[in-house]
C-alpha positions in Angstrom: 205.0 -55.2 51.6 204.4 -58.9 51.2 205.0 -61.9 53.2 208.1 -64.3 51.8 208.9 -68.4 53.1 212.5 -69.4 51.9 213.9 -73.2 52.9 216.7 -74.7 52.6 217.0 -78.5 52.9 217.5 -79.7 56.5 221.1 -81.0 56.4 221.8 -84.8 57.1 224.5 -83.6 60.3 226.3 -87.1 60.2 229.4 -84.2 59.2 230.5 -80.9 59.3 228.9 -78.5 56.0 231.0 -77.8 53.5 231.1 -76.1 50.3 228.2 -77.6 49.1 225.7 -77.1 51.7 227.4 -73.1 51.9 226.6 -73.2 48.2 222.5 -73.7 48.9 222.5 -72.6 52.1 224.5 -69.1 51.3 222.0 -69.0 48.0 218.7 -69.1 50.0 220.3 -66.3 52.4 220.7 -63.8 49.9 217.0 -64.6 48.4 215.8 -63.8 51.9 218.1 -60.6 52.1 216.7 -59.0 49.1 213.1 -59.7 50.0 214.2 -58.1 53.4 215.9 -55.5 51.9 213.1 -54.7 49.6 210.2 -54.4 52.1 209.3 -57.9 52.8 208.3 -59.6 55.9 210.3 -62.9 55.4 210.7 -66.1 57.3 213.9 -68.4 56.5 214.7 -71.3 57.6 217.5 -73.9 57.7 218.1 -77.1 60.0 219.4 -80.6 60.8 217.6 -83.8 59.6 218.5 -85.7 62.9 216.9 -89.1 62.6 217.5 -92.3 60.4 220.2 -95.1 60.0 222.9 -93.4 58.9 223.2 -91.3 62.0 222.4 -94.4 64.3 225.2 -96.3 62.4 227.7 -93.1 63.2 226.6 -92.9 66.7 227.2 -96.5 67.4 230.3 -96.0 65.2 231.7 -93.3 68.2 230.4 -95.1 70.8 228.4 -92.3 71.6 224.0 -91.9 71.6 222.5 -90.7 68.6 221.4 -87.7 71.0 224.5 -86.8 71.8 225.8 -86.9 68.0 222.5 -84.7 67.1 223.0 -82.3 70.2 226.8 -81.7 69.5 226.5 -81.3 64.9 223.7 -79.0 65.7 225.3 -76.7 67.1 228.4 -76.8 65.3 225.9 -76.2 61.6 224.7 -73.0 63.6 228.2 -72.3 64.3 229.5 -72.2 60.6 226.5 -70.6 59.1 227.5 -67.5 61.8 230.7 -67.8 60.0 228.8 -67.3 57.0 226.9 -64.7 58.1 223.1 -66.7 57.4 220.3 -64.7 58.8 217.8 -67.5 59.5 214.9 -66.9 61.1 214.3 -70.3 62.7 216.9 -73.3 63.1 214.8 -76.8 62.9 215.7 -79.7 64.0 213.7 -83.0 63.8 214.2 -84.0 67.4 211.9 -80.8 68.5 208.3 -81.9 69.9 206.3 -80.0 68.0 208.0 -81.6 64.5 207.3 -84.4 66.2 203.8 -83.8 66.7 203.1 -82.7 63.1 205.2 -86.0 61.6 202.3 -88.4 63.8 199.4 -86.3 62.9 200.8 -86.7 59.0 201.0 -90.6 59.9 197.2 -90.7 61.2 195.8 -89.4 58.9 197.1 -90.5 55.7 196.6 -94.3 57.3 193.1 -92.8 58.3 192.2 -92.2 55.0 193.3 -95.4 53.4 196.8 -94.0 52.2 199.0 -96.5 54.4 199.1 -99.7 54.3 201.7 -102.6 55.2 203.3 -104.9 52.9 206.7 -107.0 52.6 209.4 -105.3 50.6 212.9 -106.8 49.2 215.1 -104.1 47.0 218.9 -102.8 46.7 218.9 -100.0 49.9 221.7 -97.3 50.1 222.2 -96.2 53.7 223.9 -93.0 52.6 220.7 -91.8 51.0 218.7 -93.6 53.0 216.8 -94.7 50.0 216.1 -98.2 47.9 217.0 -98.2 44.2 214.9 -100.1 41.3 216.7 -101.5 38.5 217.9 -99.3 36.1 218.6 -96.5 38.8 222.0 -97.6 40.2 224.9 -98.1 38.4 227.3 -101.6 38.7 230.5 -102.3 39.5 232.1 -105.4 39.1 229.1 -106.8 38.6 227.7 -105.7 41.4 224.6 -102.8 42.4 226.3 -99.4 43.7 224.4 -96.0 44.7 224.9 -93.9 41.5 225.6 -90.9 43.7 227.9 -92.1 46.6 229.5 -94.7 44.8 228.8 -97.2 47.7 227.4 -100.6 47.7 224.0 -101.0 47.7 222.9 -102.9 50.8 219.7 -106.0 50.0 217.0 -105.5 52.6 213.9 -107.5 52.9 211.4 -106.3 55.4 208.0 -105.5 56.1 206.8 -102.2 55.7 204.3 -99.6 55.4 203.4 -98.1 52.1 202.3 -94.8 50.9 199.7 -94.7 47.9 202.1 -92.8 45.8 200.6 -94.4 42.9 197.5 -92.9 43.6 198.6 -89.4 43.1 200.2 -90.7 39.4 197.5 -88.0 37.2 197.7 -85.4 39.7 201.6 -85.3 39.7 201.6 -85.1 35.3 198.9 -82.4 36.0 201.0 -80.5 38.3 204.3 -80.7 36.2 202.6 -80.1 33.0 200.6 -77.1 33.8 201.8 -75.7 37.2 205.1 -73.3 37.0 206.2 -74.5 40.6 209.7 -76.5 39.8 212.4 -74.1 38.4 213.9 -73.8 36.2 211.4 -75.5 34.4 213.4 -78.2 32.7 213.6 -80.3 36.4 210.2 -80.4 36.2 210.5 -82.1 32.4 213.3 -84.4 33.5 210.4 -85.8 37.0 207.6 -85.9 34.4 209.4 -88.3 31.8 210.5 -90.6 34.2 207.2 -90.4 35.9 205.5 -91.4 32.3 208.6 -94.0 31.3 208.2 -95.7 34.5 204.5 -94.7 36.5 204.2 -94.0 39.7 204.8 -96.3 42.4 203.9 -96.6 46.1 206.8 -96.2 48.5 208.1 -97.5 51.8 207.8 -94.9 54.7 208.5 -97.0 57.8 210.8 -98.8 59.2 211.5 -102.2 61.6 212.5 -100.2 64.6 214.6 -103.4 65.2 216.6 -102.2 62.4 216.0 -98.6 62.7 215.3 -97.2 66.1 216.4 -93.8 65.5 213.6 -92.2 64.4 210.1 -91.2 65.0 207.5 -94.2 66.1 205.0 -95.1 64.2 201.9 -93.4 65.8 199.6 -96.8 65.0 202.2 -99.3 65.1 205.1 -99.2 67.9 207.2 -101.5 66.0 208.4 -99.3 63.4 209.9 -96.1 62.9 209.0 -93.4 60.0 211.5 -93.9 57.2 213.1 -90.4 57.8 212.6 -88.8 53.9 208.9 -88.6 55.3 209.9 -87.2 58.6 212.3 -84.8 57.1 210.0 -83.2 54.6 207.5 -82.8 57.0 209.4 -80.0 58.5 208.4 -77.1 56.5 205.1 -77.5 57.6 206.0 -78.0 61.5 208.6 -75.3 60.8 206.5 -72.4 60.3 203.5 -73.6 62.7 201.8 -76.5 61.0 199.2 -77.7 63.7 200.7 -75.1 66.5 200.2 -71.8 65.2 198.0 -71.6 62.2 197.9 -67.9 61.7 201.7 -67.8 61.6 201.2 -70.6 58.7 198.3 -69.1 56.5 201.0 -65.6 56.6 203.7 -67.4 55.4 203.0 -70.6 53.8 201.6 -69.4 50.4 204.8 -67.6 49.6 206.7 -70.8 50.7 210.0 -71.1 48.1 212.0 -74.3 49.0 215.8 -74.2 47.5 217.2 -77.5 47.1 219.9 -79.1 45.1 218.7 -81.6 42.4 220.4 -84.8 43.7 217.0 -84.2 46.4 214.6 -83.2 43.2 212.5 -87.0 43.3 211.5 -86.2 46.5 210.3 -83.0 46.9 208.4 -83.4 43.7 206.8 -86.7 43.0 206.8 -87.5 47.2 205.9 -83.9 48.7 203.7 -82.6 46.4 201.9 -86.1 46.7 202.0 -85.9 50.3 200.7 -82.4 50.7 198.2 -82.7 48.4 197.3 -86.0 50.7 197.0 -83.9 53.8 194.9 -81.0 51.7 197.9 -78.5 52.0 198.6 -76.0 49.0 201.5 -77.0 47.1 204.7 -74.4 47.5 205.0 -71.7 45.4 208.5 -72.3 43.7 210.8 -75.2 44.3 213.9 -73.8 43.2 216.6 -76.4 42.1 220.5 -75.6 41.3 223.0 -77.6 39.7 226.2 -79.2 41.5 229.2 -77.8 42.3 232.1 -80.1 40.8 235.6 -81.2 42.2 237.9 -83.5 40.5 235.1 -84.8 38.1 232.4 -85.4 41.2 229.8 -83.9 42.8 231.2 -82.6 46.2 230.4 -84.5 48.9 232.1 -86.4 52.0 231.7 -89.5 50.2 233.2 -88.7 47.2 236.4 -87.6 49.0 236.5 -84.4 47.3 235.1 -81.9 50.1 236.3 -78.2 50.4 236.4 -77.1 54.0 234.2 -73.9 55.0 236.9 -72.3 57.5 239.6 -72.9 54.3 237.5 -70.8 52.3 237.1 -68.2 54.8 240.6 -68.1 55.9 241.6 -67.3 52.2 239.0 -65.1 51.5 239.5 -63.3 54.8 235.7 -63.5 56.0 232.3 -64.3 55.0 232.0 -61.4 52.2 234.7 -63.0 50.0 233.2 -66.8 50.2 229.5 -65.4 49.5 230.1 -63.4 46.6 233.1 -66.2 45.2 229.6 -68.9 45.6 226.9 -66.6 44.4 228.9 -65.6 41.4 229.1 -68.6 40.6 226.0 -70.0 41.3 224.1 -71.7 38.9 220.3 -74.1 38.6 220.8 -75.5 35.4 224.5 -76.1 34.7 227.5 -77.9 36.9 230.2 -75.5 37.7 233.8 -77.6 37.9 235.4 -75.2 41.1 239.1 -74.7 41.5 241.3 -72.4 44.0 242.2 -70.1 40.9 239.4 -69.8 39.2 238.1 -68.4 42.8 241.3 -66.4 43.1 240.4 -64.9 40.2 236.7 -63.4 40.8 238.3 -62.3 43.9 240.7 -60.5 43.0 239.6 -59.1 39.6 235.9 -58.5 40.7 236.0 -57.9 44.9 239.7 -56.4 45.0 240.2 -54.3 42.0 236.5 -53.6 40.6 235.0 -52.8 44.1 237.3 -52.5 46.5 239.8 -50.8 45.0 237.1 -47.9 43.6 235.6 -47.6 47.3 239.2 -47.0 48.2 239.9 -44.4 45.8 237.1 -42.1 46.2 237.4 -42.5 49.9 240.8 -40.9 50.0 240.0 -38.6 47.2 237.1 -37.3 49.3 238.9 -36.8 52.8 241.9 -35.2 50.9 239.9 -32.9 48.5 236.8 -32.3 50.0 238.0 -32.6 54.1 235.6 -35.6 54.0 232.4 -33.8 52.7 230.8 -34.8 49.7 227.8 -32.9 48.3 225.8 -32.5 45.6 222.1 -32.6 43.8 222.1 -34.9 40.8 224.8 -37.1 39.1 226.1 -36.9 36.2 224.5 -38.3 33.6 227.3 -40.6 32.4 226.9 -42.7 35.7 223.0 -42.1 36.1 221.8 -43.7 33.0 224.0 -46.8 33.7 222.6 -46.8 37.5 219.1 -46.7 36.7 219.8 -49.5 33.9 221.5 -51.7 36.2 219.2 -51.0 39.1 216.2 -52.3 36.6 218.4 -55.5 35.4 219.2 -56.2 39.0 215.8 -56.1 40.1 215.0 -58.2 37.3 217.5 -61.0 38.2 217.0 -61.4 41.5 213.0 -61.8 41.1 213.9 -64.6 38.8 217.1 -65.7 41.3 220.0 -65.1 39.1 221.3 -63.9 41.6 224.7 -64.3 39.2 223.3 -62.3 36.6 222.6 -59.5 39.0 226.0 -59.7 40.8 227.6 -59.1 36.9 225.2 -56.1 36.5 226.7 -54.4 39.2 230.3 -54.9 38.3 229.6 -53.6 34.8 228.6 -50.9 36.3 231.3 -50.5 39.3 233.5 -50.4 35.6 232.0 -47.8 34.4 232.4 -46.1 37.3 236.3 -46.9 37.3 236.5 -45.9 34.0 234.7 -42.8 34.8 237.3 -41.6 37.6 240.1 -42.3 35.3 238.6 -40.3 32.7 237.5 -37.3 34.8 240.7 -37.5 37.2 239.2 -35.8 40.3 242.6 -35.8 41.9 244.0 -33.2 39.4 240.8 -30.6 39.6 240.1 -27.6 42.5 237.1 -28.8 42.9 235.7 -32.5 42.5 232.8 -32.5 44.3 230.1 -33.4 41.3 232.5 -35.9 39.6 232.9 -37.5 43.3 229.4 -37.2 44.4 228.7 -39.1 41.3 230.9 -41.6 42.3 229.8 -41.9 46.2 225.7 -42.1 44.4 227.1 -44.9 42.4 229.1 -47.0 45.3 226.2 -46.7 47.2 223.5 -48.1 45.1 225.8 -50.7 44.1 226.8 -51.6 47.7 222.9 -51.6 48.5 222.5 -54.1 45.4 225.5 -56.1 46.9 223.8 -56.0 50.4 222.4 -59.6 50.3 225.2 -61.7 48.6 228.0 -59.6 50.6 226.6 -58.3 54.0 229.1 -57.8 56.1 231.5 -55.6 53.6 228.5 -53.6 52.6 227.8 -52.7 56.1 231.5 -51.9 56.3 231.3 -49.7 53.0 228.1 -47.8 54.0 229.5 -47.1 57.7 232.9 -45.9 56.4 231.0 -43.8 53.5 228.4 -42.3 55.6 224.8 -43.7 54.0 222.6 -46.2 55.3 221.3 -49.5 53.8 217.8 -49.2 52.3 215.6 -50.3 49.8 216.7 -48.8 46.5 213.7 -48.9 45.1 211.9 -46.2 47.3 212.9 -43.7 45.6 215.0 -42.5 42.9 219.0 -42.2 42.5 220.3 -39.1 43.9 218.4 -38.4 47.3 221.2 -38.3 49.8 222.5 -34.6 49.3 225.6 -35.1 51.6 228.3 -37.6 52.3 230.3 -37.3 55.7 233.3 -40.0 54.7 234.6 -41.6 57.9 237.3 -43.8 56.5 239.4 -44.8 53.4 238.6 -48.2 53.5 240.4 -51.1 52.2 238.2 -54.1 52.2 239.4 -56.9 50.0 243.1 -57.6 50.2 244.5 -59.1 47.1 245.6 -62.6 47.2 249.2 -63.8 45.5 248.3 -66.3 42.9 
């Protein structure tokens, strides 16, 4: 049993989530469920990045404080990731003290140790990322500068500032992308490494006027300005798991630390938090695991773009939050765009959930209660199904240690087809006796509901209640252990939807 840190970005709460943040979010929850599942102590976390412009602008916008904004799209995240079934361990948000606390002590010392220091600034700023753009990073319109991402016009903003020594770190970060196996997959790391050799390293702002930006944490050595809230945000998976406050808690954890992000966030939590934490003399993470975009209509989905699909559509479709998670995690994908549309969910629902698994669990579960009064038992499988089982628990094992957690979902529905094929073949319902051929099949839904535990929680626990087993780590021991079923109930779990 080993220790196991899993992030997921703290979301900007300006809006309700939607199928983009379900997509990361939903990702990093079945991570943390297999690590749980396999004997792991984890420690998952998720929250709301609360400070910054943006969210002062939409306060002001709704006449409201920016506390009040924070307090209320807090709680409603929490609320939807319930929907989704997300087992974090810890909800952070960046108005709590103790982030707080660790965000000024970040401050002090970097300008301590000659890493801060304040000059003017003039650049192209977008307000939606919170960021400023060089030349040759945004795109034009018209003439004119726009955020490459939102689409937006960039805003001009000349100020003064405090810097970071970025630059300073330019050797260590080539070092670290070159030779370190952190960023995966590996080819995000290639993309930050060229532009860091095409254009160098260069210091960035990470205050702000507080006359402009008031929202936001103060400056410990300078009352006038805020911190510029990329710096405060990233912070957080350091205050998160005890930075500063519980140090033994952090040493457990934080050398097992995998942050999941998408990589429209990859600049940042490369060339600016590995430079930072190396700064404050704090390991690097262990994996920074990146995933590709989910695409609607040609974009990237986002609220911006116009082209958001609502959580609680998903799940009223789906019926709950097994159909959603196994539709996104099916899907899911670091290195490639996926272009989404209602049937090409339709039809993983329906041809993998519906008829591959649901449809078998239904099938043996009558069988059983009408051939066997409910009682299954038997000593070994049958070696057409065991070989398959012990091949796909090895591949799915496999997968998930490398998070395809795709490729291991497809495993498991290969072998859910055997198993299909196999009570076709053997037609149970025609024989005196079934009880090996549907033994063999109640071995096989198990350890395939087990290995469908973390993507699908909630229909597994259904499965494994109505079947009579319990979920455990499959990798205790070998296939064919439980010597007696008692089936409860015939379930049907996955209704099929009229396309």
């Amino acid at each position: 049993m080993g220790s196991f840190y899993i992030t997921t970005p703290i979301y900007y709460p300006n809006a309700p989530p939607h199928i983009g943040h379900a997509y990361t979010t939903v990702f990093a929850d079945t991570i943390a469920r297999y690590h749980r599942l396999i004997g792991d102590e984890v420690f998952f976390m998720t929250g709301t990045d609360e400070h910054g412009l943006k969210l002062q602008r939409a306060a002001e916008k709704m006449g409201i404080s920016p506390e009040e904004l924070v307090d209320k799209m807090a709680e409603k995240y929490k609320w939807y990731w319930s929907l989704l079934d997300i087992s974090y361990d810890h909800f952070i948000r960046t108005t709590h003290d103790y982030h707080e606390r660790v965000v000024k002590y970040a401050m002090n010392k970097l300008y301590q140790d000659g890493l801060i220091y304040k000059a003017s600034y003039a650049g192209w700023y977008c307000v939606s990322c919170e960021k400023f753009y060089s030349p040759g990073e945004y795109i034009e319109v018209d003439g004119k500068p726009y955020c490459p991402i939102h689409r937006k016009p960039l805003e001009w903003l000349e100020e003064e500032t405090y810097y970071f020594k970025l630059s300073e770190f330019e050797d260590f970060m080539k070092d670290v992308l070159r030779n370190r196996r952190i960023v995966y997959p590996e080819s995000y790391a290639q993309e930050i490494l060229g532009k860091i050799e095409k254009d160098g390293l260069h210091d960035v702002s990470i205050a702000r006027p507080k006359e402009r930006v008031w929202w936001g944490i103060e400056v410990p050595f300078d009352p006038d300005y805020t911190v510029y809230v990329w710096f405060d945000a990233l912070l957080n998976y350091l205050s998160g798991i005890g930075y500063l406050e519980d140090m033994d808690k952090f040493h457990k954890y934080w050398p097992e630390v995998h942050h999941v992000i998408g990589k429209d966030i990859l600049w940042f939590h490369t060339a600016v938090w590995f430079s930072i934490l190396k700064a404050l003399d704090v390991p690097l993470p262990k994996k920074l695991l990146v995933h590709a975009f989910l695409i609607n209509r040609g974009l990237k989905i986002g609220k911006s773009a116009g082209n958001v699909i609502a959580i609680e559509d998903l799940i009223d479709r789906y019926q709950d939050s097994s159909g959603v998670r196994y539709i996104l995690m099916r899907l899911f994908n670091m290195a490639k765009d996926i272009e989404v549309t209602t049937e090409l969910f339709d039809s993983i629902y329906n041809s993998e959930l519906a008829d591959t698994y649901g449809n078998l669990v239904r099938r043996v579960g009558v069988l059983v209660k009408k051939k066997l009064e409910g009682t299954a038992e038997g000593e070994e499988i049958d070696e057409e199904l065991e070989k398959p089982l012990r091949e796909t628990l090895r591949i799915y094992r496999e997968a998930m240690d490398e998070y395809d957690v795709s490729k291991a979902l497809t495993a498991i529905m290969d072998l859910l087809r055997r198993a299909n094929a196999y009570i076709n073949e053997k037609r149970p319902w025609e024989k005196q006796d079934p009880s090996k051929e549907l033994y063999t099949l109640l071995e096989t839904i198990k350890y395939s509901t087990i290995m469908l535990y973390p993507a699908i929680p909630r229909a597994a626990q259904k499965t494994a209640d109505a079947l009579g087993y319990k979920i455990t780590n499959p990798y205790q021991e070998p296939p064919s252990t439980q010597k007696k079923y008692e089936v409860k109930q015939a379930l049907i779990l996955f209704k099929k939807i009229k396309v």
